[in-house]
N, C-alpha and C positions, 0 to 999 in steps of 0.2 A: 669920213670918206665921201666927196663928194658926187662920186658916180652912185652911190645905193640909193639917194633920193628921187632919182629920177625912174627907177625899175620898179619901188613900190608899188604905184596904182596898176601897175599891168601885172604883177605878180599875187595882188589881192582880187583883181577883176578875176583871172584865174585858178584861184582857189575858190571863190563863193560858185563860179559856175562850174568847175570840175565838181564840188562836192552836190549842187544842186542837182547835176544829170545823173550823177550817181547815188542818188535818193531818192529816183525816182522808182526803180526797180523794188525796194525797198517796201513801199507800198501798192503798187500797183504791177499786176502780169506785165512780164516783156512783148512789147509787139515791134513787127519788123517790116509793116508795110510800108514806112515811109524810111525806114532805115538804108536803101540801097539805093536810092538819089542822096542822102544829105553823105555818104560815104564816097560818092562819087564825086560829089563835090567836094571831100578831103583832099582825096587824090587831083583833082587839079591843085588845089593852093597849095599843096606837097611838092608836087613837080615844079609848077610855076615858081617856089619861092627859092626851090635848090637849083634852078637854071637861071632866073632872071634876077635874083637877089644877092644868095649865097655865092653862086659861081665866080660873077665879076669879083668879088673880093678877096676870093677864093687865088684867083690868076692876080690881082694885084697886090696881095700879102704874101702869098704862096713864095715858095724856092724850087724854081724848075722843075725837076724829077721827082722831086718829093711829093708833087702835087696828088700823084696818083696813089701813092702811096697809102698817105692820107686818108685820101678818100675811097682807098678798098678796103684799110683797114675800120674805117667807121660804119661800112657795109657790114664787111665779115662780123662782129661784135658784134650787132642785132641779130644775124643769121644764128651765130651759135651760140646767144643767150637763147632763142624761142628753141633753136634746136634740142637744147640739152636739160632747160629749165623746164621742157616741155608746154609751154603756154604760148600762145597764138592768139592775139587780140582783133581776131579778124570779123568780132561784135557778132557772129553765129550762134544759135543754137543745133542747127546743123551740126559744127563740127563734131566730131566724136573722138577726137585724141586732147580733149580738157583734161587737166586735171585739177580737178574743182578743190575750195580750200584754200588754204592756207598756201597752196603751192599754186595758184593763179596769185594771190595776193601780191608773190613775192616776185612771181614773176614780171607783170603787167609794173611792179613797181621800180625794179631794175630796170625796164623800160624806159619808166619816167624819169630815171636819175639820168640817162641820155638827153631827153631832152629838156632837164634842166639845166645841163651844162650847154650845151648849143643855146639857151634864151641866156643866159649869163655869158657867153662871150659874145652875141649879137649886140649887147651894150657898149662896147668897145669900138666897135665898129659904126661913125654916125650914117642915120639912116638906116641899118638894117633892122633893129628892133623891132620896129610895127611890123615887120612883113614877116621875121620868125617867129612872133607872139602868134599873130594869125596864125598860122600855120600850125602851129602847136595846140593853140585852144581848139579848132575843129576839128583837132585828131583825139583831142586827149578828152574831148567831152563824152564822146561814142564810147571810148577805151574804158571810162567810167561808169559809163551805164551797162557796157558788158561784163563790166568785173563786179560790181554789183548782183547782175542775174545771176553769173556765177557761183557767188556766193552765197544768193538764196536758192539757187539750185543743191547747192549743200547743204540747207536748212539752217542756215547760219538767222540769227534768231535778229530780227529787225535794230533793235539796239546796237545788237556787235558789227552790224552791218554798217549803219552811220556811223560808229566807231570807227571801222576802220575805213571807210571810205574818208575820214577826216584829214584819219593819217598818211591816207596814197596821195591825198588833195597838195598836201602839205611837203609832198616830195619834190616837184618842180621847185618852189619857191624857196626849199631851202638850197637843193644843189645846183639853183642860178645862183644867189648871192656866194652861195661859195665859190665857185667857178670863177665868178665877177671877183671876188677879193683875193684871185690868185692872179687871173689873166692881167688885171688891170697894172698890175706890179713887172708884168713881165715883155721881154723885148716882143717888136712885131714879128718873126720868124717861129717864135710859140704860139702865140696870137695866132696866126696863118694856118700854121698845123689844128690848131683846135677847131677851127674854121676848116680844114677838110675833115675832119672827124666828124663834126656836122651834117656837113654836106653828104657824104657817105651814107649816115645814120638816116636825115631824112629821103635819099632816094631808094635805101631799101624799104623803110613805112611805106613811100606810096608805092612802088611797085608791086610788095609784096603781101601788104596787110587790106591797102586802100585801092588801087587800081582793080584787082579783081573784080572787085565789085559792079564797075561799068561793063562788065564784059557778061555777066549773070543773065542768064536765058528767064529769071523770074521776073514778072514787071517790066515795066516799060521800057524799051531798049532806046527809045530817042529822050525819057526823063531821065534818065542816067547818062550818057551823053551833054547833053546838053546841061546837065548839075556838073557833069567831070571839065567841060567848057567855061561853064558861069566861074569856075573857081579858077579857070588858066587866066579870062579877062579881068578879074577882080586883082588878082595878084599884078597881073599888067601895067594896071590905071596906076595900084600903089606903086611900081616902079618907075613911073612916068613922074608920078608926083614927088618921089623922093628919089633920082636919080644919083648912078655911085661912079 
């Protein structure tokens, strides 16, 4: 299959740094001072890659009315996974409606099977790749350091913890290639749809999981700004440079 060779190196870059930030917790206490600038700076490359990336492709693959469709059902789907799965990757210790375990595990991981399928049909689409990948890895690196603390908040015993942080690593990169070996077989008007599912998916993360965070009375209200800016111009440039 000639599309799978080109997704490998961005789906193993992926795996060794999701499971690195998520081994970090592992050995050493979570700290969180620097945690709500590099978050804000998700949330720009979040926004910026489902408005300046995703979208255009979006209106030019898309089918009229459907479009919206699409993309509220790719919202709702994240809403009422965290809703009901109970787990909220919003990288706090703060929060206090976790539910630590096995049931963060599974949650945070049904997460990632979303955006594996969004990096598996961004290959379909030339050009969009690099600016999904982005976007994905600065979400999902956090997402792994907090599901980690998680789990050694559980007292989950350092071993089972790199265990499974192996296994959460290893969810993007298989349900991109599956994704990629369905999409790539099937007309553009599926393709389209999958691409507002997407789209959907990433604007509820950053609104919901990663935006808050610039908005947080703790720390520096112009370094969070300006990390939630650095990452709207970073996504920019790559649209300028790989225009659709």
């Amino acid at each position: 299959m000639p599309l799978i060779a080109p997704i490998l190196p961005y789906l193993l870059l992926l795996f060794v740094l999701t499971w690195l930030f998520g081994s970090i917790p592992a050995w050493r206490a979570w700290r969180e001072t620097h945690l709500q600038s590099f978050l804000s700076f998700s949330a720009g490359v979040l926004l910026a890659t489902a408005f300046l990336h995703i979208l255009p492709e979006v209106i030019e693959n898309g089918d009229g009315h459907r479009i919206g469709a699409g993309i509220l059902a790719g919202f709702l789907s994240l809403f009422l996974l965290e809703k009901f799965v109970m787990i909220h990757p919003c990288e706090e210790h703060s929060c206090d409606y976790h539910t630590l375990g096995i049931t963060a595990f599974i949650g945070i991981s049904l997460h990632s099977f979303c955006d594996g399928v969004a990096m598996g049909t961004s290959f379909v689409i030339p050009g969009l790749a690099q600016a999904v990948f982005l976007a994905i890895l600065v979400h999902k690196m956090p997402s792994a350091f907090a599901l980690a603390s998680l789990l050694k908040a559980a007292h989950w015993k350092t071993s089972k913890i790199l265990t499974a942080m192996a296994g959460f690593s290893l969810i993007i990169p298989a349900s991109a290639l599956l994704s990629l070996s369905l999409v790539s077989s099937l007309p553009t008007a599926t393709v389209g749809h999958a691409l507002n599912f997407s789209l959907g998916s990433f604007l509820y993360i950053a609104t919901s999981d990663f935006l808050p965070q610039a908005h947080k009375r703790s720390g520096s209200k112009w370094l969070s700004f300006l990390s939630f800016f650095l990452g709207i111009v970073l996504m920019a440039l790559l649209a300028l440079k790989y225009p659709h």
